[in-house]
N, C-alpha and C positions, 0 to 999 in steps of 0.2 A: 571298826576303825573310824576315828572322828577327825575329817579334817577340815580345815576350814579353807574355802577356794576366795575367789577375788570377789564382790560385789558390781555390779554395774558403774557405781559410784567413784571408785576405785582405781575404774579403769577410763571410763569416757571424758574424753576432754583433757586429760592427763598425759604427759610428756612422757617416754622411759626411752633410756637408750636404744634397745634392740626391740622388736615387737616381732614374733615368730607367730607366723598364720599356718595355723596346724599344730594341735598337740599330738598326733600321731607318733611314730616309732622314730623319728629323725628331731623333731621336735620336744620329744621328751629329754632327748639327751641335750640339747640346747639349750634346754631352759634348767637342767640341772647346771652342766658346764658353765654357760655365760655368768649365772649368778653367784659361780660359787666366789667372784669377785664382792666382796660389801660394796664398793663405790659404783657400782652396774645395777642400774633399773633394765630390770625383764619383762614384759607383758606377753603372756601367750592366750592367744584365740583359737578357742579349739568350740566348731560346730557341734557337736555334740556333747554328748552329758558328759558327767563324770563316772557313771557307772564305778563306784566304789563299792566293795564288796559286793560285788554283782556275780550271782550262783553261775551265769550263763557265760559269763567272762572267765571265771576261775575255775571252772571243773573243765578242765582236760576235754570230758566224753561229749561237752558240747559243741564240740566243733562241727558247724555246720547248721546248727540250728542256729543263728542271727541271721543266717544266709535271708534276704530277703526283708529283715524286719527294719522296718525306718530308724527303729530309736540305734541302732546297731551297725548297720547296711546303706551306703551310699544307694545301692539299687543300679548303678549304672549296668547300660546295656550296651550292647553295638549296634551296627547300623544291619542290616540282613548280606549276608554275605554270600557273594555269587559261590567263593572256592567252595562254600559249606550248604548245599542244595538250598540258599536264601534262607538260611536256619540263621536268627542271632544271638549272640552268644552274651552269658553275664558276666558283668566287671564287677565280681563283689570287692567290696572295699572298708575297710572298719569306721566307725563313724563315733566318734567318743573320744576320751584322752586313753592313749595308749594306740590309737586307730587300728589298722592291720593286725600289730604283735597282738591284739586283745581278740581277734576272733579266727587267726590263722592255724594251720594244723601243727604249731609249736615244733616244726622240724628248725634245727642248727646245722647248716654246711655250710663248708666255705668254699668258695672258686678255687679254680687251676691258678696256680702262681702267675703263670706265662697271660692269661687272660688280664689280670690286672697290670701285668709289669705293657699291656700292651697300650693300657691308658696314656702309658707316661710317652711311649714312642710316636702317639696322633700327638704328641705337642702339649704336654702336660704335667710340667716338673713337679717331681714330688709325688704324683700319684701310681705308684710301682709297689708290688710286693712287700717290701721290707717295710712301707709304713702303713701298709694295709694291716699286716699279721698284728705288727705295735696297737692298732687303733682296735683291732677285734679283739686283743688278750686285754685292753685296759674294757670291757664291756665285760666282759668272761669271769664268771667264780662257777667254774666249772664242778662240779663237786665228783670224786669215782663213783663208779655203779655199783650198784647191789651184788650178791651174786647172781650171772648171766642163769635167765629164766630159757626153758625151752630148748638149750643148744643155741641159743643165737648169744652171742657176744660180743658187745661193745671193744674194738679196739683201736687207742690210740697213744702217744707218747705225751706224757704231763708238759712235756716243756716245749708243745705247741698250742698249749691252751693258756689262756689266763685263771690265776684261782683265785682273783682279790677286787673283781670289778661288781660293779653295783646287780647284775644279773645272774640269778642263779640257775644253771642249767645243768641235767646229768643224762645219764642215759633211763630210757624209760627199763623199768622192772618186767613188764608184761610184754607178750608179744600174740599176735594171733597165732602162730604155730605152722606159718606158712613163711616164714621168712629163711628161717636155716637150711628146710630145703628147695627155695628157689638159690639162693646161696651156692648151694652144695651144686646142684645141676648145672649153675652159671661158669660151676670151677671146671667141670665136665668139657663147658663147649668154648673155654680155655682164656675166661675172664674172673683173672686170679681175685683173693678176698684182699682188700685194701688194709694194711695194720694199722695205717694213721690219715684221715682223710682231712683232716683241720690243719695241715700245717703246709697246704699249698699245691698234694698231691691229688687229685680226686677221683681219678679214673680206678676203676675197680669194682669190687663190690663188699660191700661194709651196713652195718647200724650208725645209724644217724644219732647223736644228741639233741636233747628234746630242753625248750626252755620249759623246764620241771622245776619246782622247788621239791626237791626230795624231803624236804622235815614237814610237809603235809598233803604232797603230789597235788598241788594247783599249779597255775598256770602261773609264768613268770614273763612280764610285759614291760611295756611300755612305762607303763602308769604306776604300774606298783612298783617297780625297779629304781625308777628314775625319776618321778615327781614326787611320786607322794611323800618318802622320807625328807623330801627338802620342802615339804609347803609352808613349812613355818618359815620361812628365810624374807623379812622385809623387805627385801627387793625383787621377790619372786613374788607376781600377778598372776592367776591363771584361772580365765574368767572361760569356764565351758558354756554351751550352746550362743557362744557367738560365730553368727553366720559374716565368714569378709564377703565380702562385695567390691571393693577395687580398692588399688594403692591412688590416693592421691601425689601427683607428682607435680614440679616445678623445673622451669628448667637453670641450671646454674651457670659459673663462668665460662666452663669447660665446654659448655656446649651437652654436657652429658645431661639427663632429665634424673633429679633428687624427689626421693620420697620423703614429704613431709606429713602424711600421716595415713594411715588406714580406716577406710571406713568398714562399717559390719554394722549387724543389725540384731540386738536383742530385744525378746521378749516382744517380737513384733515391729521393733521401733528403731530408725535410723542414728547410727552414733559413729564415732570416728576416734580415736585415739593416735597421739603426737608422736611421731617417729625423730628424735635426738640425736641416734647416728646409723642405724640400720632398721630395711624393713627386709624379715628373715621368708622366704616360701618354703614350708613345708609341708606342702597339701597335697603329695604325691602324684607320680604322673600323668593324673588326671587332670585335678585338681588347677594345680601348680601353674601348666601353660593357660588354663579359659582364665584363672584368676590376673595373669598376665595381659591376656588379650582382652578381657574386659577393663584394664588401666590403658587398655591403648599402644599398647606395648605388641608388637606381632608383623602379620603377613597384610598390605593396607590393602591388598587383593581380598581379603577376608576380612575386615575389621570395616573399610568404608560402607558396603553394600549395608552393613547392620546400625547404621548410623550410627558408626563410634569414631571419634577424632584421631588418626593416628599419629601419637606420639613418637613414636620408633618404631622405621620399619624393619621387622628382622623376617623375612618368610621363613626362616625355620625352624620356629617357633611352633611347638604342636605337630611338628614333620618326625621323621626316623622314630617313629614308633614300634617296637619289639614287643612281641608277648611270648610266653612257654606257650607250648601246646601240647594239650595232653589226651585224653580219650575213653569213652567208657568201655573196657574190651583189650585183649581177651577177659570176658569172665569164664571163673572156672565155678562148678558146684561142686563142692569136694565131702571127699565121706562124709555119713555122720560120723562115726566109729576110733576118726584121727584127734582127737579133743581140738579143732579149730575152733578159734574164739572170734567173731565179728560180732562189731556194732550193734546190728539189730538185734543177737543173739542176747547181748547185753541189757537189751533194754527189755529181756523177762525178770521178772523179779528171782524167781524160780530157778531160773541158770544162773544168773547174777552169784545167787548165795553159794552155789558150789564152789565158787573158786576162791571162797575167805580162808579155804586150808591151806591150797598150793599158793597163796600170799599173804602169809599170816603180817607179814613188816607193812603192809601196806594199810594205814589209819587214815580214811578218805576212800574219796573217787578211787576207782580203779581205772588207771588210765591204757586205752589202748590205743595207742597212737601209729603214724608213720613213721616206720623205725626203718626197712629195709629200703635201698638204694645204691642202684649199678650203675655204674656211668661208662659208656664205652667211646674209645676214639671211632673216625669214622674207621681206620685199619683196623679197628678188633669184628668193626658188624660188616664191612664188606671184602677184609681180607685182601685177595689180589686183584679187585674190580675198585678197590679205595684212590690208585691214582690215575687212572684212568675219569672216573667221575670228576675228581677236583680239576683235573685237567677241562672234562668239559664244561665245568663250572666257570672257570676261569675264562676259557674262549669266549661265553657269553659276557661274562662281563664286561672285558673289552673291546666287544663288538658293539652294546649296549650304552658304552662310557658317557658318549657325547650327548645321551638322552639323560641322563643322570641329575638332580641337582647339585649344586658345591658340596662337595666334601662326600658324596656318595660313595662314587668310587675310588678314595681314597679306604673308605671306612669295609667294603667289600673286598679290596685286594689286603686287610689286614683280618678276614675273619677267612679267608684262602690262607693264609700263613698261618693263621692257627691251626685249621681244618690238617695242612700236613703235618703237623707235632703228633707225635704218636702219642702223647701224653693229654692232651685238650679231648675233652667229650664231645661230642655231636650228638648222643643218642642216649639218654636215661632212660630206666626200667625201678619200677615201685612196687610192691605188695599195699591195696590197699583194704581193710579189714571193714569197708563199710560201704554204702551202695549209693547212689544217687540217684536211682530210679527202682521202680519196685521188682523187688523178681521174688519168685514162688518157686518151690512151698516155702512160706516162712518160717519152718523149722528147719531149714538144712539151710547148713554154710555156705556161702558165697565169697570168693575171692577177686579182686579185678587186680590182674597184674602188667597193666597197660605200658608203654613206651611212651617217650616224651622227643621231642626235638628242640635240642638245647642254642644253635646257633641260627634261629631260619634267616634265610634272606630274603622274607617278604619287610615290606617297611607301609606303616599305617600310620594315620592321622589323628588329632584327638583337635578339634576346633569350637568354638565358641558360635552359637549359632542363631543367639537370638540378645539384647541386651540388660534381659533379666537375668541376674544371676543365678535365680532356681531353674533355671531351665537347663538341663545337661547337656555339656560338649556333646558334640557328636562323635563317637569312636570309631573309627574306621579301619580296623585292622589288617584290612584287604588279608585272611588265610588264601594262602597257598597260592596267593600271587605268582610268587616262584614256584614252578614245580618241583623243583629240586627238593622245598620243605616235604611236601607230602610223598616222594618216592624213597625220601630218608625214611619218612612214617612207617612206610612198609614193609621198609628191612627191619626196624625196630619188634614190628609186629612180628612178624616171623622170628623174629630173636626169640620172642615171646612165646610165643607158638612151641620155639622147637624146644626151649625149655622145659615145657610142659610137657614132652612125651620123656624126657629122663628122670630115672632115678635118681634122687630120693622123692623129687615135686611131683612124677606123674604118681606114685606112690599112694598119694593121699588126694589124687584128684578122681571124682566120679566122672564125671561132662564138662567139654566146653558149652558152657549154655549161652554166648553171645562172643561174635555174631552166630556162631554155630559151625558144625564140620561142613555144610556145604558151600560156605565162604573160602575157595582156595584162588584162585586167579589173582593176579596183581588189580586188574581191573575191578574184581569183584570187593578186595580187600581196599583199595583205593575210595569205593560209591560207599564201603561204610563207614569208612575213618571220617568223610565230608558229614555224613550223619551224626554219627558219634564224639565229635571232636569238644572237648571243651580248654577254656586257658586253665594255667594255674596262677593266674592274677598275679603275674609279675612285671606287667608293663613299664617299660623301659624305655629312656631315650627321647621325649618330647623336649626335654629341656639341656640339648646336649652340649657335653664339656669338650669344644673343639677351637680351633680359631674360627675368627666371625667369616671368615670368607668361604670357610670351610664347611659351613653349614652350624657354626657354634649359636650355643644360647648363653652360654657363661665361659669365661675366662676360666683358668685352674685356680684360681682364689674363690673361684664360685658364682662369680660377681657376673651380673644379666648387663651384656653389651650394650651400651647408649645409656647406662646408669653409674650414677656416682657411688649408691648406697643401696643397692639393690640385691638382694643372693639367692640363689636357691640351693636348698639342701635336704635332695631325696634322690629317690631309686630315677628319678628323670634326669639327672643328667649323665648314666651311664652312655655315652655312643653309640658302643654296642653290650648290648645283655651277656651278663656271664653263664655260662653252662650251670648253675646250681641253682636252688629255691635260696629266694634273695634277703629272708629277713636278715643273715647275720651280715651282707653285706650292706645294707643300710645300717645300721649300726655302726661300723666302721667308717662310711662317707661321713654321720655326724658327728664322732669323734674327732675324725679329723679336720671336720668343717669347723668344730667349736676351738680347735688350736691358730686355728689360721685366721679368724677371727679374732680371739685373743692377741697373736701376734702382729695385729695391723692396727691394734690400739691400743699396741705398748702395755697391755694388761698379760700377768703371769700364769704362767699355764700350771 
């Protein structure tokens, strides 16, 4: 593919309407949407490359190999964390056009209806269900599945998907062979199979849709979905490996502080580009809040000590930080003998070539992805001890209240009202077919079918800590702040656990080989989860969508408080995190961020 991107020339010193900092997965769709107006200059800066036809980007099986590499990998880390025996933990992050979607495990879920409809009741018209599902089916050219490989089967209703938007996604063909019967045994311990998980219901247990292009199984992103086919568009700019470094702002009549242009730095060298009537952040929420508080924009408790001038004090800015938490464990080492297919297995050449009979339709990578996923309310994992826990969840919190900052405890007594829905998740379960640490023999299968915790109510920091821009925020996640996260962990775990001694899953399992069978005690099971624990890099909430008293960063237009022309539009301004893996809900905020946009300057959607 030949395309042609923006020049230096192009862009420095150069005026355009919207200028979007971040070509990642929010930003991709921005700079398609805002331009597809002719009379709208678009410039997007995106820090890293363009990775165009890049083998490690578009085969499916390399997921996880950028992990760590500059040209690819933000690299961010956390600070050492006491909940997690001082272990710190990685914030991988995609670093390219396309960001994330380009190096993430290409899972498609959507959240619990009730989770998002829960936006719009913190004070936030218009951000409810009904234009969520709108904003994710115009992303959606869902395509049907092949026929269901392995007994596991993709099931859902077409007319809660979209089939006509710029993204092609389907279900993956391939499965490791451990998915149908953790499934089967899940149906056992009375956590029914979900028929349609895309259309607002999520609890259950189902195959996931995979952003796949099924007409040559690569990977389908950011970059390839949503920029590349409009690069040729005269009003679309998209100069990669420009680094921002801060919004220059002025202040106007209103009292509010205008962005009149951005600065960044290529090829080594300082430059700035002219903001006309928006400057966009989509540098996810990491990114997003240091890039804020390096313009001076933040907490002046934070921002004076580093000798920066504050412009606007908001302290909560870079505050209500959310991440998944996930774990390496249980592993299982399962037969040779059951044909499980993992990863490492994959990467013999020798194995590899057996499987061109049982998928002769597949021309390409053979993708083996995260397909299965169980989502259970907290009454499916702790049955009749479910209200009695929220109960003393609850007490805490209003014992607690007055130590809180704004809008805390508003935001906890509305993740308590989900927690009692029998329908909202608290606790995910995954089949994952590949390892992240080495385990032996390396001829036999290994499966990790860990537990997740989808609502915790620890809240961490992400701050600006030095006044070079290369220098990364500090991430502060505080794990297991609340204990409540980590004694969710445990029932999860045991969910997992007891899974694995039923038919059909213990069937085909040899050993638990980690932590091992003499890890039984809550205590015992508790000192490994603090070992084991790693995110699923869905951080959430630094830039949140609330009233400013409340503890907000943006308005429900998007718009960053004490600014005229200021937005942000990523997975940071969730409140609170939804129970699912978030790429397809970031798609959906920039859908609907690119209408409300459109509709505030009288341009057609």
């Amino acid at each position: 593919m030949s395309l042609s991107f923006a020049s230096i020339y192009d862009v420095a010193d150069k005026l355009f309407d919207f200028v979007v900092i971040g070509g990642g997965t929010a930003g991709s769709v921005l700079a398609r949407r805002l331009s597809e107006n002719v009379q709208v200059s678009v410039a997007v800066l995106e820090a890293g490359d363009a990775h165009v036809n890049d083998p490690l980007i578009l085969s499916p099986n390399t997921w996880g190999l950028q992990f760590g590499k500059p040209d690819y990998d933000w690299g961010f880390a956390s600070k050492p964390q006491d909940g997690l025996s001082g272990n710190q933990l990685s914030f991988v992050r995609g670093k390219g056009l396309g960001g994330s979607s380009g190096i993430n495990c290409l899972v498609w879920v959507k959240p619990q209806e009730d989770e998002i409809n829960m936006l719009e009741s913190l004070g936030n018209p218009g951000w409810n269900w009904e234009n969520f599902h709108k904003y994710s089916k115009k992303t959606e050219r869902v395509y049907p599945q092949a026929p269901p490989q392995r007994a596991f089967q993709g099931l859902y209703d077409p007319e809660t998907v979209g089939h006509d938007g710029p993204l092609p996604i389907t279900f993956s063909p391939t499965a490791s062979g451990g998915e149908a019967p953790l499934q089967k045994s899940l149906n056992k311990l009375g956590l029914p199979t979900n028929p349609d998980a895309f259309g607002g219901q999520s609890t259950g247990t189902f195959k996931a849709l995979a952003t796949l292009n099924p007409e040559n199984y690569t990977r389908s992103y950011g970059a390839n979905s949503y920029i590349f086919p409009v690069l040729d568009r005269p009003n679309l700019k998209v100069l990669p490996n420009a680094f921002v470094t801060k919004l220059v702002t002025s202040g106007s009549v209103n009292g509010s502080l205008t962005a009149t242009a951005v600065e960044f730095e290529y090829d080594g060298k300082p430059h700035k580009v002219l903001v006309g009537k928006e400057a966009i952040l989509s540098a996810g929420s990491i990114k997003s809040p240091h890039i804020l508080e390096l313009s001076g924009i933040g907490d002046r408790a934070i921002l004076e000590p580093l000798g920066i001038t504050t412009k606007y004090h908001n302290p909560a800015i870079g505050t209500n930080a959310q991440e998944h938490l996930s774990m390496t464990g249980p592993v299982h080492q399962m037969l040779k003998d059951k044909d499980i297919i993992t990863a490492e297995l994959l990467a013999d050449p020798s194995f590899r070539s057996t499987l061109q009979d049982p998928y002769p339709e597949i021309q390409g990578p053979l993708p083996l992805l995260l397909t299965s996923f169980s989502f259970f309310s907290i009454q499916q994992a702790f049955a009749e001890r479910a209200t009695a826990l929220i109960e003393k969840q609850a007490r805490k919190v209003a014992e607690k209240a007055s130590t809180y900052p704004p809008g805390r405890k508003e935001l906890y007594e509305a993740q308590l009202h989900l927690m009692k829905n029998t329908q909202v998740p608290a606790i995910e379960m995954l089949v994952i077919p590949y390892s992240m640490v080495p385990l032996e023999p390396k001829d036999a299968p290994f499966l990790n079918i860990p537990a997740g915790v989808n609502h915790p109510f620890s809240r961490g920091t992400i701050h600006a800590i030095s006044t070079d821009p290369h220098v990364p925020p500090e991430i502060d996640p505080r794990c297991y702040e609340d204990e409540f996260d980590i004694d969710l962990f445990v029932e999860g775990f045991k969910i997992a656990r007891e899974a694995a001694k039923l038919s059909p899953l213990a069937d085909i399992i040899e050993k638990e080989f980690l932590p091992g069978s003499n890890v039984t005690s809550d205590e015992d099971i508790k000192a490994y989860i603090r070992k084991a624990t790693g995110t699923m890099w869905h951080t959430a909430g630094t830039c949140s969508m609330m009233p400013e008293d409340k503890g907000g960063v943006v308005d429900p237009k998007l718009k960053v408080y004490g600014t005229s022309n200021v937005r942000v539009v990523d997975l940071s301004i969730l409140p609170l995190i939804v129970a699912t893996h978030t790429q397809a809900t970031v798609y959906a905020i920039a859908e609907q961020a690119a209408d409300i946009i459109k509709a505030e300057h009288g341009h057609s959607n």
